[in-house]
C-alpha positions as CSV (number, residue, x, y, z in Angstrom):
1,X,21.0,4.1,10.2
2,X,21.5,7.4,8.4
3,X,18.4,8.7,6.1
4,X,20.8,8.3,3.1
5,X,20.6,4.1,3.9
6,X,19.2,1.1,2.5
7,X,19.3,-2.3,4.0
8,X,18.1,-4.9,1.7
9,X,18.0,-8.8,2.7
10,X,16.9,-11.9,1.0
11,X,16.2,-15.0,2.5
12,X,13.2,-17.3,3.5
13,X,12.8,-16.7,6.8
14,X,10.7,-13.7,7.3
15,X,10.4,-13.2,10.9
16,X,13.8,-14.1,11.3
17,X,14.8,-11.4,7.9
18,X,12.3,-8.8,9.7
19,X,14.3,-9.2,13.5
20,X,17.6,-9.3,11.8
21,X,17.0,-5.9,9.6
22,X,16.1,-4.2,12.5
23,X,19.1,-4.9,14.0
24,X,21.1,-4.1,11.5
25,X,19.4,-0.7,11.2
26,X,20.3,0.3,14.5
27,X,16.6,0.5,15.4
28,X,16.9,0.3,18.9
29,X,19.4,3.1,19.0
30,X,17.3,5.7,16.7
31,X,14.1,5.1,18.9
32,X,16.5,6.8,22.4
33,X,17.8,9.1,20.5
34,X,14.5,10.2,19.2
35,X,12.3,9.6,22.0
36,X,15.0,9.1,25.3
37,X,12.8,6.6,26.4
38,X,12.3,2.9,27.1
39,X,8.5,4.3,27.8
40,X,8.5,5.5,24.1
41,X,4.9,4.7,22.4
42,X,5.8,2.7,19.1
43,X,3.1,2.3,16.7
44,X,3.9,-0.8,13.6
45,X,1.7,0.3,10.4
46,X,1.0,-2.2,7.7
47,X,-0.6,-2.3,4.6
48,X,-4.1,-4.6,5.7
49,X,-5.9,-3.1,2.7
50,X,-8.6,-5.7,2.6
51,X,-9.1,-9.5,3.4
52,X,-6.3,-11.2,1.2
53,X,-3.7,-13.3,2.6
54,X,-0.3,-11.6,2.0
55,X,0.6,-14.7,-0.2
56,X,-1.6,-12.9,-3.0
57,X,1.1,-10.3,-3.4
58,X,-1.2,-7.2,-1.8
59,X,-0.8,-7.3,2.5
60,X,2.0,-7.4,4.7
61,X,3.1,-10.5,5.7
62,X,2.3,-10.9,9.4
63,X,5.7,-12.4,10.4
64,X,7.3,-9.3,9.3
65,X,5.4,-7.6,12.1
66,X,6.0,-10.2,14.5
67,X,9.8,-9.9,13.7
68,X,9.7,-6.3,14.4
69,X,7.7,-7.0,17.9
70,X,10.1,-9.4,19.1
71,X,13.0,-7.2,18.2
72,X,11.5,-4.1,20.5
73,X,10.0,-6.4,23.1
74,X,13.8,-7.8,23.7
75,X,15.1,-4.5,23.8
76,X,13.2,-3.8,26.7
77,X,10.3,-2.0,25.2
78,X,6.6,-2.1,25.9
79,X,4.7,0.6,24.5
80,X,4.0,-1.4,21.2
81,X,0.8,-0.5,19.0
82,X,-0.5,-2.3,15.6
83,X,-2.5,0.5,13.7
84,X,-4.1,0.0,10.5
85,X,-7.6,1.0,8.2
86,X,-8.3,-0.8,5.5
87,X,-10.2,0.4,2.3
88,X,-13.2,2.0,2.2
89,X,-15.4,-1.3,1.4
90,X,-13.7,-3.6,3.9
91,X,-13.7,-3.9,7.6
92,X,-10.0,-3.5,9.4
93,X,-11.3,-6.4,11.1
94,X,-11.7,-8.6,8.6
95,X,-8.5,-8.1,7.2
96,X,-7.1,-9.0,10.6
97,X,-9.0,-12.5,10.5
98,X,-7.8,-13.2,6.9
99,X,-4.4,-12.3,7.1
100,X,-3.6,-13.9,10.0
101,X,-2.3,-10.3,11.9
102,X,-5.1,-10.9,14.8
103,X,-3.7,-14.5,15.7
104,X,-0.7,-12.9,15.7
105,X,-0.8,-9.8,17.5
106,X,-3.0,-11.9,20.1
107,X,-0.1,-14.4,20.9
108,X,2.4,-11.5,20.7
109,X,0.2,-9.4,23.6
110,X,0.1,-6.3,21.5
111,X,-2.9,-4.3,20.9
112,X,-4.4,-3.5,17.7
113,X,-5.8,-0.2,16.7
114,X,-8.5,-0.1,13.7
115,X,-8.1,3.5,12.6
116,X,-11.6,3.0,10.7
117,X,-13.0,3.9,14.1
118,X,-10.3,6.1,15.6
119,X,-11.0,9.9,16.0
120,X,-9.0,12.5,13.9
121,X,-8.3,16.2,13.0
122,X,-7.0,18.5,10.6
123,X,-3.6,18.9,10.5
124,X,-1.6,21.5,8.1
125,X,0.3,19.4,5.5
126,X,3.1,22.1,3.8
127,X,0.0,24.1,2.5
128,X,-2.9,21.1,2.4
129,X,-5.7,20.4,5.5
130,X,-5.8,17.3,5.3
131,X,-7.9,15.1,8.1
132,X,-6.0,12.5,9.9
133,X,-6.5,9.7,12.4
134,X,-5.2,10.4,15.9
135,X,-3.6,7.7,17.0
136,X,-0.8,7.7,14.8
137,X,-0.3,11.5,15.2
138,X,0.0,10.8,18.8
139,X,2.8,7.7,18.7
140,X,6.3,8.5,19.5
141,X,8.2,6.3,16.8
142,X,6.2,5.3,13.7
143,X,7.1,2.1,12.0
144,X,5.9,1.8,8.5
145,X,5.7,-1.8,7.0
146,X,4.4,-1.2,3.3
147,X,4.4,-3.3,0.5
148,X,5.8,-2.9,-2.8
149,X,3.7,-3.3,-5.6
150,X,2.0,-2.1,-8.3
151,X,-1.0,0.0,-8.7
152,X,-4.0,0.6,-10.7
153,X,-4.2,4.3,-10.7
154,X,-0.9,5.4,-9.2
155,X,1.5,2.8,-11.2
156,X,3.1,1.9,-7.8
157,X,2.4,2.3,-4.1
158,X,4.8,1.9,-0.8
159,X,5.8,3.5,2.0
160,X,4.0,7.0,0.8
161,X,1.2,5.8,-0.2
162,X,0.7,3.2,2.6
163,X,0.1,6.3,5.0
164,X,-3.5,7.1,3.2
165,X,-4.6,4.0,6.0
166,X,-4.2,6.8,8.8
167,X,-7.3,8.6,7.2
168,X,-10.7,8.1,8.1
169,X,-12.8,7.0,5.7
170,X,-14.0,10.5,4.2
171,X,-11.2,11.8,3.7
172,X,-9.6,8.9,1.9
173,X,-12.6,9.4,-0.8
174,X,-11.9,12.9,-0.7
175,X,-8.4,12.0,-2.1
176,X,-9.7,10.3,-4.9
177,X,-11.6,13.0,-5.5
178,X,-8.3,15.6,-5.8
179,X,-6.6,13.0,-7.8
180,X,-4.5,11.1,-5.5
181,X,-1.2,12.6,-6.0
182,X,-1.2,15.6,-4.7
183,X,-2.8,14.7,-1.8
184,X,-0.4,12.0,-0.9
185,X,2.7,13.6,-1.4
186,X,1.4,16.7,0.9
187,X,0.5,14.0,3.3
188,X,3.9,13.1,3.8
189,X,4.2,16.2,5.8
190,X,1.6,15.4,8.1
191,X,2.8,12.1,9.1
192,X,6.3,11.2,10.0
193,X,7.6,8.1,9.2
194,X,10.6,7.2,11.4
195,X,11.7,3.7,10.1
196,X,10.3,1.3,6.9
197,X,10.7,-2.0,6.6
198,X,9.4,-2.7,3.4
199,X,7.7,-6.1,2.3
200,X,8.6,-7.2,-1.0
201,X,8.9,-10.9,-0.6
202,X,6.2,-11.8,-3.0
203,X,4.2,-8.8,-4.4
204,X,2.1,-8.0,-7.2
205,X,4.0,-6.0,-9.4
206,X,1.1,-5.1,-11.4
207,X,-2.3,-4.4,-9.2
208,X,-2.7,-3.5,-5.3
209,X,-5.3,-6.2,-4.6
210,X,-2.6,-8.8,-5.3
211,X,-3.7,-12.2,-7.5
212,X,-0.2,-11.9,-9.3
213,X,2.3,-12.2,-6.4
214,X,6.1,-12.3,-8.1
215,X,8.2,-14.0,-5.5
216,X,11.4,-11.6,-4.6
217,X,12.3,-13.0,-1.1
218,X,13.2,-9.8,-0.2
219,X,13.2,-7.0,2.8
220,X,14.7,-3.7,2.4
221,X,15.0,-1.0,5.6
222,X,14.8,2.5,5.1
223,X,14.2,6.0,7.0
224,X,13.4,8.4,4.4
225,X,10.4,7.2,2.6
226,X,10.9,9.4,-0.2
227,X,14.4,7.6,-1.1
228,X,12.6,4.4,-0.5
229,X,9.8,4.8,-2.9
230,X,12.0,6.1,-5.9
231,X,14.2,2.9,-4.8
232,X,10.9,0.7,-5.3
233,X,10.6,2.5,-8.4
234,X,13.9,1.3,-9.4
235,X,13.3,-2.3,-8.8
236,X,9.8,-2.0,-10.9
237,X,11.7,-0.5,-13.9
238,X,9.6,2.6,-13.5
239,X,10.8,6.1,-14.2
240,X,10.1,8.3,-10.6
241,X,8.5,11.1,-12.6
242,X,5.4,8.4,-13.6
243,X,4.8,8.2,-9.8
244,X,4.3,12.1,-9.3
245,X,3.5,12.1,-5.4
246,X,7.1,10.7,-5.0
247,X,8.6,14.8,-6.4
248,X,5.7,16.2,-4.5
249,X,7.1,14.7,-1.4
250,X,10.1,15.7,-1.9
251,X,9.4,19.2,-2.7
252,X,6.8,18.7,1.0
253,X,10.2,18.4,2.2
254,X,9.4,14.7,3.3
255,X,13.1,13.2,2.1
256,X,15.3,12.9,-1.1
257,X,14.9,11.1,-4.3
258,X,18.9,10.9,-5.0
259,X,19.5,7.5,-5.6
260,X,23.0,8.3,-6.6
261,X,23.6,9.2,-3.0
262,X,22.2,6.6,-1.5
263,X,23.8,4.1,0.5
264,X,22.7,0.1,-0.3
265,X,23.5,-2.4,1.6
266,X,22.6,-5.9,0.4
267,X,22.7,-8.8,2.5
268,X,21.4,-12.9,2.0
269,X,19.8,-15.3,4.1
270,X,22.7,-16.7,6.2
271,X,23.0,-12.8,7.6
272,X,27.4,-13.3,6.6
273,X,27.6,-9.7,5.3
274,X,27.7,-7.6,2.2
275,X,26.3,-9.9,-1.1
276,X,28.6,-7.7,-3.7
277,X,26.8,-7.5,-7.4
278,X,23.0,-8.9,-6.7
279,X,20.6,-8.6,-9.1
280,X,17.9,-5.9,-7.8
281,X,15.4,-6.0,-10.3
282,X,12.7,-8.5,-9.4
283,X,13.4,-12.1,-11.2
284,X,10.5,-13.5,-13.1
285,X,8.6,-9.7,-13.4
286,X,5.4,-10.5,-15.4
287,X,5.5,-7.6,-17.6
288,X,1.8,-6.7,-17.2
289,X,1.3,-3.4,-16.4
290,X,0.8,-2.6,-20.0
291,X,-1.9,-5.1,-20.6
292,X,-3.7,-3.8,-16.8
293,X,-3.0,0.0,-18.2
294,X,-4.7,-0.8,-21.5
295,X,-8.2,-0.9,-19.2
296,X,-8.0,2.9,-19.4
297,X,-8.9,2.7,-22.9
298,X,-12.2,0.8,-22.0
299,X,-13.1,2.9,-18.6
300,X,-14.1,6.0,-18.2
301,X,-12.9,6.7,-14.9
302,X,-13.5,9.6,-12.5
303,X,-12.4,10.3,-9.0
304,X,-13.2,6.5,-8.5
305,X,-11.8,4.6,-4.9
306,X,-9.5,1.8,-5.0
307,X,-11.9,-0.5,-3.6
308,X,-13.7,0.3,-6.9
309,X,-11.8,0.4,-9.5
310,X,-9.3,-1.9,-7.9
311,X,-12.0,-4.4,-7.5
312,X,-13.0,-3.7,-11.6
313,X,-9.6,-4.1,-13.0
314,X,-9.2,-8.1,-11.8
315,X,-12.6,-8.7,-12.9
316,X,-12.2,-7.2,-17.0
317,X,-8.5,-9.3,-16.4
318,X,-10.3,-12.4,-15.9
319,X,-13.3,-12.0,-18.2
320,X,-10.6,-11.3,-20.8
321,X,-8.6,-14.4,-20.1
322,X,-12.1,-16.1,-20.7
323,X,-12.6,-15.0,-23.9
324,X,-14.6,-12.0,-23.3
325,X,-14.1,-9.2,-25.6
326,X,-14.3,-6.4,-23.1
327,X,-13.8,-4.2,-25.4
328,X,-17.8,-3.9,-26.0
329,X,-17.7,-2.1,-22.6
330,X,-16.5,0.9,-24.2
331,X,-17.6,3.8,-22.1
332,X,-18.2,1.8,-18.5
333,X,-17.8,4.9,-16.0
334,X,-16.9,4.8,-12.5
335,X,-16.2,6.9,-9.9
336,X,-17.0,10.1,-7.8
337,X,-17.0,12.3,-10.4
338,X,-20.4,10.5,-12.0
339,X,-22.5,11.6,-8.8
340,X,-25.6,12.9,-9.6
341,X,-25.3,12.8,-13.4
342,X,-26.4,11.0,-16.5
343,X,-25.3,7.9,-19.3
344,X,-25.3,5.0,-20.0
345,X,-23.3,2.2,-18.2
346,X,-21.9,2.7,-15.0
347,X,-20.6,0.8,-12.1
348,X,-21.0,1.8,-8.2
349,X,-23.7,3.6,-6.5
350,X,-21.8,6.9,-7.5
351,X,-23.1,6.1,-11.4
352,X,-27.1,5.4,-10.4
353,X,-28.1,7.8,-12.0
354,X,-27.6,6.1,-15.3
355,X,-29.2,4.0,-17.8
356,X,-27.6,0.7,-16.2
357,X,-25.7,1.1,-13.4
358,X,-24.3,-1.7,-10.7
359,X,-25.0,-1.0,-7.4
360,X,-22.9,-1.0,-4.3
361,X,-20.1,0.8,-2.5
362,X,-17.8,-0.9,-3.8
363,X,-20.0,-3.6,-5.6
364,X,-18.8,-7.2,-4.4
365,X,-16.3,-9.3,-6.8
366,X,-18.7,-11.9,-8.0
367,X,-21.8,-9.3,-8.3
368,X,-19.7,-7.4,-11.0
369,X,-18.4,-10.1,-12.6
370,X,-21.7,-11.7,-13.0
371,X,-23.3,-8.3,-14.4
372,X,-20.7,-7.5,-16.8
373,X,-20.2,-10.9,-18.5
374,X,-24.5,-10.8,-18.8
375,X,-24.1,-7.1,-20.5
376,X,-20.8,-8.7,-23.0
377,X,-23.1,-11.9,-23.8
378,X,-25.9,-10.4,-25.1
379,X,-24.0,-8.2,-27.4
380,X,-22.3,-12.0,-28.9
381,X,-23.9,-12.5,-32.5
């Protein structure tokens, strides 16, 4: 598989769509001619963000991992790692439990990593120090299995993205803080990618923390994550330049946006070859975003995590669809950049040093939906 290439396959069988893409990717090939070695250390990262089940449109699904597996293990190798650190919020190991990746990798035999606890240093990202985890510095071959979907803050997040889990906690707040784009585009630099098999069989096109999963029934293989994320833009109907850590990456020298020099390769179920003229663009696309992006006219939002603000944005969603005009919360802040200062209404621990604030790091779900529909009914006449 050349960096100019895209394998996409639909179908229902995941594991079996997962085993079958690496095949036709050549993967087997590109891991000895990279690493010359049976004895290669090959380290699978997923997107485990939290505890959701990946039929909520947010986590990998675990059979696309086990697909991978059984591909390498049958090719003879043995060096296998699952690496992954969820939010800051969550424990690694609870999204392990709930998505069903710890039964798995169990009855696979292949150790798990929780880079929440993993050592780390500074590396040199084209210009940026930026802290990362160890362990996948150290692998040989690095497997990326994102998932395409939409996000609250960045419009969309994939393969680039999906390497902020190789931080330690600190320094993913300490990306919020910088704004998110530029440091994940530099970070492309620090971490090679070597292969992506991207999960886009039913994500949320709208919000990382899934709870609007679109079904696509669809894989797509790449090696150049840059080229896969501006193809992910494609399929979202979303213009690259709204996604600005895509260009940075680019100009990090992490791969090529040029779609029109791409190479796609589209393939169904049965695995009979080239499917000439299928649609791309995701049927049934709920045509959200606006609606989620319209929440930026209520919040006030600075330097705020995704555990935060991504647990915020379901909750207005739902209040609204209640009947809640959430509009009267006008001015809620959130965020980093509230530490240590004054006003009114504010959610997180970052914001207690206002008027009324909700604790927590993030605050739980329930807690914040439960304090904000108090605040809404007792300004109803």
């Amino acid at each position: 598989m050349n960096r100019s290439d895209i394998i996409v396959l639909y179908g229902k069988r995941i594991r079996d769509m997962a085993e079958e893409a690496c095949r036709l990717a050549g993967l087997k090939d590109m891991i000895l001619h990279k690493c010359g070695t049976y004895d290669a250390s090959i380290a699978l990262k997923p997107n485990l963000l939290g505890p959701i089940p990946a039929e909520e449109g947010a986590t990998t699904h675990p059979e696309i991992a086990e697909g991978v597996i059984m591909y390498l293990q049958r090719a003879g190798f043995r060096k296998i790692t699952v690496m992954e650190g969820s939010w800051v919020g969550d424990r690694t190991e609870d999204s392990l439990l709930v998505t069903g990746f710890g039964d798995m990798l169990r009855r696979m035999e292949v150790p798990f990593i929780d880079l929440q606890k993993d050592s780390s240093e500074i590396r040199n990202c084209a210009g940026m120090d930026i802290r990362i985890c160890c362990s996948p510095l150290r692998a040989d071959f690095l497997i990326n299995l994102p998932v395409m979907k939409g996000h609250c803050q960045t419009r969309m997040t994939c393969a680039l993205k999906n390497m902020k889990g190789c931080l330690p906690n600190r320094e993913k707040r300490r990306f919020h803080k910088m704004g998110l784009f530029d440091p994940i585009g530099h970070l492309s630099a620090g971490i090679r990618q070597d292969f992506i098999l991207t999960d886009s069989i039913c994500s949320d096109l709208t919000f990382e923390d899934g709870g609007n999963p679109v079904q696509q029934d669809r894989l797509f293989a790449a090696c150049d994550p840059v080229l896969n994320d501006t193809y992910c833009c494609r399929l979202m109907h979303l213009d690259p330049g709204e996604v600005p850590y895509i260009r940075i990456a680019e100009r990090c020298g992490a791969g090529s946006s040029s779609l029109k020099d791409a190479s796609v390769s589209i393939y169904n179920e049965t695995y009979s070859g080239y499917v000439s003229g299928r649609e791309l663009v995701p049927a049934g696309y709920p045509g959200q975003l606006e609606e989620i992006l319209s929440v930026k006219e209520i919040v006030d939002e600075a330097e705020s995590c995704s555990a935060c603000y991504g647990t915020l944005v379901p909750v207005l969603r739902r209040l609204q669809e209640e009947g809640f005009d959430i509009s009267k919360l006008k001015g809620l802040c959130i965020g980093q950049g509230f530490r240590g200062k004054t006003g009114e209404i504010g959610i997180g621990s970052c914001t207690s040093g206002f008027r009324d604030s909700l604790a927590g790091c993030p605050p739980k779900e329930e807690a914040m939906y439960d304090w904000l529909k108090e605040r809404m009914e007792r300004q109803t006449p």
